[in-house]
C-alpha angles and dihedrals in degrees: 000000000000100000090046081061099055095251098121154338112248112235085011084063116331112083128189117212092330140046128172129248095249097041127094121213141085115302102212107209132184112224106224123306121335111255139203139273121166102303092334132083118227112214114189116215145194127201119194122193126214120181140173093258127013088251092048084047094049091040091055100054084046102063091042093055092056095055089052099053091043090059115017087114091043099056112093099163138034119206125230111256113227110237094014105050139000088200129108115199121218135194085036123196128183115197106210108275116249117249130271112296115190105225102182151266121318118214093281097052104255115134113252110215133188152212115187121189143138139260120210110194145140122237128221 
């Protein structure tokens, strides 16, 4: 979803569950277990954002929250990621993601923010 709106490349910057000490980009991360809710399951997730600078970094997650926010009701379907996952998720919901939360420096000094939300879908 995020890299078919341009708003990044996955394994260029977009990282799923892991991202190296010397990349930018956005680590995508999973919180615990999904859990249940009716028919649907309900996954947690985290996005951290790394840039190039503190202000790329923040700029970055930015741009993706709004996205977010401008479509979590419109999303209905989330397409497998090669590599990752052979599922499609269906019935998607996006809750609005949180704000921007400052977690702190890296190694090299740049700043690491971060969104959090939920996803609420059903797999196939």
């Amino acid at each position: 979803m995020l890299q078919d709106n341009d708003l990044g490349t996955i394994d260029t910057d977009l990282f799923f569950q892991k991202i190296a000490l010397d990349k930018k980009g956005i680590h995508i991360a999973d919180i615990g277990a999904p859990n249940a809710k009716g028919q649907r399951e309900v996954q947690p997730y985290e996005l951290y954002a790394r840039g190039k600078s503190d202000i790329d970094g923040y700029k970055r997650l930015r741009d993706i929250r709004a996205f977010l926010r401008e479509n979590y009701s419109n999303i209905c379907e989330l397409p497998a990621v090669p590599k990752y996952s052979d599922v499609v998720y269906k019935n998607v919901e996006l809750t609005k993601p949180s704000s921007i939360t400052n977690v702190g420096e890296d190694a090299q000094g740049r700043i690491i923010f971060s969104i959090t939300g939920q996803i609420i879908y059903k797999g196939e």
